[in-house]
C-alpha positions in Angstrom: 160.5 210.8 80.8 157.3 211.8 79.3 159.5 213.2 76.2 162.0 210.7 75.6 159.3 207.9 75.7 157.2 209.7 73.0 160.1 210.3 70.8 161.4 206.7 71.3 157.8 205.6 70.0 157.8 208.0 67.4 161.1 206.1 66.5 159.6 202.4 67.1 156.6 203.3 65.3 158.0 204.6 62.0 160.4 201.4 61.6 157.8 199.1 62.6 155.6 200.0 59.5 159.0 199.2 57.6 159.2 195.6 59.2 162.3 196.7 61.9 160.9 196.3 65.3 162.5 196.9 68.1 161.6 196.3 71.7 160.7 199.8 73.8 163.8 199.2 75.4 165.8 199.4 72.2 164.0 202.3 70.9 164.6 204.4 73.9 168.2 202.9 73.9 168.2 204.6 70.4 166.5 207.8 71.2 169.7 208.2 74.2 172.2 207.0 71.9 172.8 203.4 74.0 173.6 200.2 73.0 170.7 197.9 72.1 169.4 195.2 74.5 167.4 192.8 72.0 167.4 194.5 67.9 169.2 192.8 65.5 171.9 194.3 63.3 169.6 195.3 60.8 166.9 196.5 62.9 169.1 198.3 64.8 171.0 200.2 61.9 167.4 200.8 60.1 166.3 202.6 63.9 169.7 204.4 65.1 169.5 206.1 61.1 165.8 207.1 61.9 166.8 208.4 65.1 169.5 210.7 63.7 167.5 212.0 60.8 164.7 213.1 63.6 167.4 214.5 65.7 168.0 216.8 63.1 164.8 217.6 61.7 163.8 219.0 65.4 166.8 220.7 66.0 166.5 222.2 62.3 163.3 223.1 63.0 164.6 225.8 65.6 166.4 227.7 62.3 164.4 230.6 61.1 166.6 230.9 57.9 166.0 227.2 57.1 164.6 226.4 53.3 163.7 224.0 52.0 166.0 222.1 48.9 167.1 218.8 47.2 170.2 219.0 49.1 168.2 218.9 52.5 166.2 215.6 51.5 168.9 213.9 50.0 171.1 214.4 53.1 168.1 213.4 55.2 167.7 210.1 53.1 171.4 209.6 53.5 171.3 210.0 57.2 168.5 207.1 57.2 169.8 204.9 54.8 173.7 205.4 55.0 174.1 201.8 56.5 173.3 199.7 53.3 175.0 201.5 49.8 173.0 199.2 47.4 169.8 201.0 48.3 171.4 204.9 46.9 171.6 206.7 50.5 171.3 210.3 49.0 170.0 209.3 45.6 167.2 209.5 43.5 165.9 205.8 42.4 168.0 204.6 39.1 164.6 203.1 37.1 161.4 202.3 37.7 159.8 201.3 41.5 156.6 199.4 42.1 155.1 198.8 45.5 154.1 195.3 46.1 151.4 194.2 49.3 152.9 191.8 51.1 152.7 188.8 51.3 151.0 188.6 48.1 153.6 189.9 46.2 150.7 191.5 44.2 151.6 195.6 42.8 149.7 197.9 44.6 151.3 201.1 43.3 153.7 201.9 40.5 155.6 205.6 40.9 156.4 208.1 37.8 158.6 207.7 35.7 162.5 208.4 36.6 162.7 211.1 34.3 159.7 213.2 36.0 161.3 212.8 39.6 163.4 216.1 39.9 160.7 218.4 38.0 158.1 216.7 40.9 160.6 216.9 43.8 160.9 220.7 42.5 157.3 221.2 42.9 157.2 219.9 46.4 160.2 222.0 47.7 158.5 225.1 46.0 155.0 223.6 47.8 157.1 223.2 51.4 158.7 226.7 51.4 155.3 228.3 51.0 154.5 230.3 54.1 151.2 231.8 52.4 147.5 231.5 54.1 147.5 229.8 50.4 149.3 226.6 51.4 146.5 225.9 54.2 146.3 225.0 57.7 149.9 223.6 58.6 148.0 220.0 59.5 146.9 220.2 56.2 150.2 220.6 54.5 152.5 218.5 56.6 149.6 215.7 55.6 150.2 216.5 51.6 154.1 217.0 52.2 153.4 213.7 53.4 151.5 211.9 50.3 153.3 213.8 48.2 156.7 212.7 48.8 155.7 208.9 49.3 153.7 208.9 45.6 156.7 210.4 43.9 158.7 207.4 45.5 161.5 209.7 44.4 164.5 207.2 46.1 164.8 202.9 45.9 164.2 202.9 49.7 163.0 204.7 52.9 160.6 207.1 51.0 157.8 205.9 53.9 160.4 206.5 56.3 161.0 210.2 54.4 157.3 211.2 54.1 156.9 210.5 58.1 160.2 212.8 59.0 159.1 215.3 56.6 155.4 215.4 58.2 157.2 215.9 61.4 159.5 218.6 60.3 156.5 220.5 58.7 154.8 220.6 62.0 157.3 221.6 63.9 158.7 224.1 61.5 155.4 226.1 62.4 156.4 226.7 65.8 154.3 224.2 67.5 156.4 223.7 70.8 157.8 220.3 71.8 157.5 219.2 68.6 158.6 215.6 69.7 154.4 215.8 70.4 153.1 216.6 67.8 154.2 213.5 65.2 151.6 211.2 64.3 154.2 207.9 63.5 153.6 206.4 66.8 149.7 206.2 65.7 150.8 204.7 62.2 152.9 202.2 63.6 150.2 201.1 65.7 147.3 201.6 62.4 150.0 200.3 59.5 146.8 198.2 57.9 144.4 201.4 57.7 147.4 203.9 56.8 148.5 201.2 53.6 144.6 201.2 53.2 144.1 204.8 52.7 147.3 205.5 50.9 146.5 202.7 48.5 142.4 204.2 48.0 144.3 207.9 47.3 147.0 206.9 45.0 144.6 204.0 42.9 147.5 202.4 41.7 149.8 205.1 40.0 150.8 208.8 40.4 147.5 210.5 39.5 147.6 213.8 40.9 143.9 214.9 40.3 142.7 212.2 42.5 141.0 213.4 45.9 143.0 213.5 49.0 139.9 214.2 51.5 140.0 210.4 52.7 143.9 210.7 53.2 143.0 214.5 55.0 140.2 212.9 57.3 142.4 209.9 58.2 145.5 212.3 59.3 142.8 214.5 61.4 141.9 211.8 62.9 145.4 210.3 63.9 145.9 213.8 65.1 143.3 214.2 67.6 143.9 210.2 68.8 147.7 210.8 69.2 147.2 214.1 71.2 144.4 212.4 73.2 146.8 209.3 73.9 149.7 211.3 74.8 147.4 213.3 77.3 146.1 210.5 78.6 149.8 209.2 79.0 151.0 212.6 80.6 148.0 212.0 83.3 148.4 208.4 84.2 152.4 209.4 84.3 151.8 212.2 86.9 149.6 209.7 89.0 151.8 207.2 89.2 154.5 209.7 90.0 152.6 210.8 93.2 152.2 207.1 94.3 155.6 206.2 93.5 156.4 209.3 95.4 155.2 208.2 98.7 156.4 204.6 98.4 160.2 206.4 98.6 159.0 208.7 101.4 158.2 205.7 103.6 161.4 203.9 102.7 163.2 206.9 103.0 164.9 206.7 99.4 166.1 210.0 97.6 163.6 211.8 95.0 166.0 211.0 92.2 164.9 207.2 92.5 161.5 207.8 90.8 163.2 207.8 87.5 164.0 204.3 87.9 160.8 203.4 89.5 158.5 204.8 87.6 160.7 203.2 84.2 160.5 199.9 86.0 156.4 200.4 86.8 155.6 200.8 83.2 157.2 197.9 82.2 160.7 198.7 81.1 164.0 197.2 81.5 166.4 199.5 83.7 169.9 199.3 83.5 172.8 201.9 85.2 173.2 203.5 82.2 169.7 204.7 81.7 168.8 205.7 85.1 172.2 207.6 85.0 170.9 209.8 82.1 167.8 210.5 83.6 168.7 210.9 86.7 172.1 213.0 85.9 173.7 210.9 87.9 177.5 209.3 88.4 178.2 205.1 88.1 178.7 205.0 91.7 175.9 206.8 92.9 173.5 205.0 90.4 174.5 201.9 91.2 173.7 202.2 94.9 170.7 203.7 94.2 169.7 200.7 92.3 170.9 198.4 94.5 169.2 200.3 97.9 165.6 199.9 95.7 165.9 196.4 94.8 166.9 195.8 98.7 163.7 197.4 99.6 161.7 194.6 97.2 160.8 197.3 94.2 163.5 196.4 91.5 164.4 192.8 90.5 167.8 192.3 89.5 168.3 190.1 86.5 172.1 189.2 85.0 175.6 190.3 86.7 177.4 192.9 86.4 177.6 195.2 83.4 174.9 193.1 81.9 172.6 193.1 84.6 169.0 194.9 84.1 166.6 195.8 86.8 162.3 195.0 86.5 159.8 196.2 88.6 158.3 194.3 91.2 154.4 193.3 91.3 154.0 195.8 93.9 154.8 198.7 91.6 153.5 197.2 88.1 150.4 196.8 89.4 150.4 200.6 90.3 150.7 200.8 86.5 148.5 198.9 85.6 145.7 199.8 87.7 145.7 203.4 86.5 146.0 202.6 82.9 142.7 200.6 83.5 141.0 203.3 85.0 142.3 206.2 82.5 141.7 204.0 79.5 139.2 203.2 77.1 138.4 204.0 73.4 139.2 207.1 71.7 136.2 209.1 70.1 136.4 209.0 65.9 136.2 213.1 66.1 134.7 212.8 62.6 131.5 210.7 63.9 131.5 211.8 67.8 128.3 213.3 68.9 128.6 216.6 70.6 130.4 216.9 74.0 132.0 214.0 73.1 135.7 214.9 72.1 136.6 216.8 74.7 140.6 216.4 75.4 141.6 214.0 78.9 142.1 216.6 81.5 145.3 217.0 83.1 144.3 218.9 86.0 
């Protein structure tokens, strides 16, 4: 559960910074390849083409042969943009791009010329198949893959979208396991002002290479440690409410399997069949008496009729939820202005 919620945020995150927001619901109805509850058209395409161009970034990061080449990023900007032809899925830009602060309209950025765009993209592929102690610590260069790639604003659309996957991929590529973890887009879709902030202070306007990237470096750090400290704060207040929601069942004498659903429910989310049947590797029948045994014993409320109807959780088990979140919460430490003894990881024990 722990998995498919972070990649579903991941998902939500990245779009969001876009302007295609999606409920948690839809994302993780993305993330298991479901129908959406609430996203528009739109939204939805923008999300499902994210979804599929992470899919294969992970799964590509398992290939030890793998290089990097313009083939690879225009296939991946294809897979993410395939649903609307008028913005080039697969293409470099045709002209000239400028990147305008909304709602201003005012141009914050304006990238290279459209002639310089493959001799840069060729730098960057020669910069990404590196595997040299010369190319720096991998956090390092998945955070320049990163600027790179969104400065050279080498395609009309996505190239935000781009720059976050290929981050991703860069880190995982390493050999960092579960790399679903180790993306920092769920931290950027909840910081969008300070990430436009910090992009727009690097870049100063137009692609000037020479500029210093230590403020960009410091601020990807920094989502680093916070997104590993939320997700291990997550992972604990998950387990926790696991072992409560575990005895609940035990007095009512429902099967183990039901804490999927419970659990889902406790955090907030909308359960239908078809996602407690995933997690729960279960059949329709069996799912749907399941469901129907918990919300007879007053911990899932029913909501619509048949194939439409969703399941929430009861008070009794949301404020489980929400009682441990308040006690495992709290600021994260800034790990470049912490005192000592102060950024020490949540403990999971």
């Amino acid at each position: 559960m722990l998995r498919r919620d972070t990649f579903a945020r991941a998902i939500q995150g990245s779009n969001s910074i876009e302007g295609y927001n999606v409920t948690a619901e839809d994302a993780i109805a993305a993330a298991e390849g479901e129908e959406p509850l609430d996203a528009d058209r739109e939204a939805w395409l923008a999300v499902t083409g994210y979804r599929t161009a992470m899919t294969f970034v992970l799964e590509l990061a398992k290939d030890k042969s793998f290089v990097y080449n313009e083939g690879f990023l225009r296939s991946l900007h294809f897979m993410m943009l395939q649903h609307d032809l008028s913005k080039h899925p697969g293409n470099w830009r045709p002209g000239t791009v400028y990147v305008r602060q909304e709602p201003t309209g005012e141009v914050v950025y304006e990238g290279p010329e459209v002639e310089r765009i493959p001799g840069l993209v060729a730098e960057l592929i020669d910069f990404l198949n590196c595997d040299d102690d010369s190319c720096g610590h991998v956090l390092i260069k998945g955070a320049m893959a990163h600027l790179n790639l969104v400065l050279i604003h080498p395609f009309s659309d996505g190239n935000g979208r781009m720059a976050r996957c290929l981050q991703a991929l860069v880190l995982a590529r390493d050999g960092i396991l579960e790399s679903q973890f180790c993306s920092i887009e769920e931290y950027l879709g909840r910081n969008t002002p300070a990430y436009y902030e910090v992009l727009s202070r690097t870049a100063e306007g137009s692609w000037s290479p020479r500029n210093s990237t230590k403020d960009w470096i410091q601020f990807n750090l920094t989502a680093h440690f916070r997104q590993a400290y939320t997700i291990l704060r997550r992972s604990k207040v998950l387990d926790l409410l696991f072992l409560e929601a575990d005895q609940i069942i035990k007095q009512l004498g429902l099967p183990e399997r039901t804490l999927n659903a419970i659990c889902s429910a406790a955090m907030g989310l909308r359960v239908r069949n078809s996602s407690y049947r995933n997690l729960a590797e279960l059949n329709d029948i069996l799912a749907s008496r399941d469901l129907k045994n918990l919300v007879a014993a007053g911990l899932l409320i029913p909501h619509g009729e048949r194939r439409g109807r969703l399941y929430v959780g009861s008070p009794q088990i949301r404020a489980i939820f929400d009682r441990l979140k308040r006690e495992h919460g709290g600021p994260i430490p800034d790990p470049f202005t912490a005192k000592a003894g102060q950024l020490e990881l949540p403990n999971l024990s």
